[in-house]
N, C-alpha and C positions, 0 to 999 in steps of 0.2 A: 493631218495625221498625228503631227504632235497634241493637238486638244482628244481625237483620243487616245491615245495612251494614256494620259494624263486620266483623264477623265475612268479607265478601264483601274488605271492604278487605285485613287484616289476610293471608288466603288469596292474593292477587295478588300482596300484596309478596313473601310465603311462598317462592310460586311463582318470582316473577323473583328471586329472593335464591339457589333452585338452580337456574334456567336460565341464567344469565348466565354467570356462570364458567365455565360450559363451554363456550363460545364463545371465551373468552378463550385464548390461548397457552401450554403450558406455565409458566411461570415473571414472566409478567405484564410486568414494569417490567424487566427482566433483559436483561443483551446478551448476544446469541448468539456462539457461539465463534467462527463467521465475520467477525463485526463486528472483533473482539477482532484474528483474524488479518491481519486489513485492515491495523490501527493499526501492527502490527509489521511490514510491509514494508518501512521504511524503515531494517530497520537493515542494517549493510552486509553485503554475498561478499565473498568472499577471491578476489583473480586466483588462478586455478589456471597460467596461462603467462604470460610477458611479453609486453607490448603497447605499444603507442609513442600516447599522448596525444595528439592531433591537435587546430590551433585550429578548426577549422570542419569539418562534415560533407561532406566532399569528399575525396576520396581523393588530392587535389594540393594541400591545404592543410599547412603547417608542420607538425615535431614538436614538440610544448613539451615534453615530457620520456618519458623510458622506464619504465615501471611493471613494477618487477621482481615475480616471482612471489610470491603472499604477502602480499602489498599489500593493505590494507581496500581497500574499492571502494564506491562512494555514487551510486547509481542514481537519477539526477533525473528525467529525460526518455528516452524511446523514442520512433523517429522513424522512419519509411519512407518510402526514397524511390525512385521506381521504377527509375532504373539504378543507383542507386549502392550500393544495397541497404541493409540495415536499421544504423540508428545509437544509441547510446547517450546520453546528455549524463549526464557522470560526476566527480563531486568525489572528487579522491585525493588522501591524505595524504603528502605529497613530505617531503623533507629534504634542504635545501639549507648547506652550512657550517656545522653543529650546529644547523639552526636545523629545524624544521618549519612548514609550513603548508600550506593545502589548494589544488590549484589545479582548475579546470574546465575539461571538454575532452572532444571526440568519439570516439569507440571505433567503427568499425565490426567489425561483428559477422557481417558475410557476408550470403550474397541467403537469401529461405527459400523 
């Protein structure tokens, strides 16, 4: 009686030791390319035309500076707003008197 049991046991584990893993995901513990593509979004575009830096999402807010073509670009926030149409909120690397630094500011980007 003891050989089977033994034998009843040893057969179950048998069993779920190849049913399991095939349930499992290709590659188990592993991150998918998509995860992977996520983590890289934030690195920056290049303005393709010039664009003038705005302090606030409103189309009658100040210029803080002109973003010549070329320019890294650093995409923080995307924002719609129903008349004023779709906004940016964007960190660019400026250069003011040999000096650089980054400043933040709204870009609109037209109605969709």
């Amino acid at each position: 009686m003891n050989f089977i049991s033994t034998f009843i046991v040893w057969t179950w584990l048998l069993g779920l030791a190849l049913v399991v893993p095939t349930t499992l995901p290709a590659g188990g513990a592993q991150k998918s390319n998509i995860q992977h593509r996520e983590n890289n979004m934030r690195s920056p575009i290049i303005a393709l035309k010039e664009f003038n830096l705005l302090s606030s999402a409103s189309n009658k807010s100040s210029v803080l500076t002109k973003v010549k073509a070329g320019t890294p670009v650093n995409i923080l926030k995307a924002w719609e707003s129903g008349n004023n149409g779709n906004w940016l909120l964007v960190n660019v690397l400026t250069e003011d008197f040999y000096h650089c630094f980054y400043k933040k500011g709204w870009v609109n980007i037209g109605n969709s």
